[in-house]
C-alpha positions in Angstrom: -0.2 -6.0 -4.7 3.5 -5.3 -3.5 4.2 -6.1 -7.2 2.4 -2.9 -8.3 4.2 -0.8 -5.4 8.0 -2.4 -6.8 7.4 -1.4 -10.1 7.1 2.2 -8.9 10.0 4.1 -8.2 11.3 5.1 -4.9 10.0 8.8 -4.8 6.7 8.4 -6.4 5.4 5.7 -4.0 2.3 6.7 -1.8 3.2 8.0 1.6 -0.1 8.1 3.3 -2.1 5.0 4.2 -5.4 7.1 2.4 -3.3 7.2 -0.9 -1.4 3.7 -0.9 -5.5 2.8 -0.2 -6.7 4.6 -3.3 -3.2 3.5 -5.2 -4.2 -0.1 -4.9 -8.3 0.6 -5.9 -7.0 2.3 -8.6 -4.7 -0.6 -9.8 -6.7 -3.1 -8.4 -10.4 -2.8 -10.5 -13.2 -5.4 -8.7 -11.7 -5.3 -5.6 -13.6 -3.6 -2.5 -12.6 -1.4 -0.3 -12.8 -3.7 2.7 -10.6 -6.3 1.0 -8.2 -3.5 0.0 -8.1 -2.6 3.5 -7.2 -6.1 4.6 -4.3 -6.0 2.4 -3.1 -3.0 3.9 -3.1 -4.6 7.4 -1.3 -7.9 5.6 1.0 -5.8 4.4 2.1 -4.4 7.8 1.9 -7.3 9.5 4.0 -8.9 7.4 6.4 -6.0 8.0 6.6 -5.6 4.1 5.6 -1.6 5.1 5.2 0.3 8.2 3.5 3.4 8.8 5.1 5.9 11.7 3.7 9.1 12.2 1.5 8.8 9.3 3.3 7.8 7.0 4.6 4.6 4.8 7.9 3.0 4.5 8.7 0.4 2.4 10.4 -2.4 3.1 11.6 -4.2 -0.2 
């Protein structure tokens, strides 16, 4: 997943957790929401993102 968010440049990345959610559907074809969802909280626990006030930064 953070591979498909790398490739993507700076600017264009999603800024809200509801459209990094449908990015990664959208990239991501077989996978359900609940498991997409579980990525999102890996990715934040992992501190690879963050979300403050609403709204994702990236941290790679």
């Amino acid at each position: 997943m953070k591979e498909s968010l790398i490739k993507i440049a700076v600017k264009n990345r999603p800024k809200k957790r509801s459209s990094l959610i449908g990015f990664l559907g959208s990239h991501n074809k077989g996978i359900s929401k609940k498991d997409i969802d579980s990525i999102v909280e890996h990715l934040l626990k992992k501190k690879i993102i963050s979300e403050e006030n609403g709204v994702i930064k990236y941290s790679f």
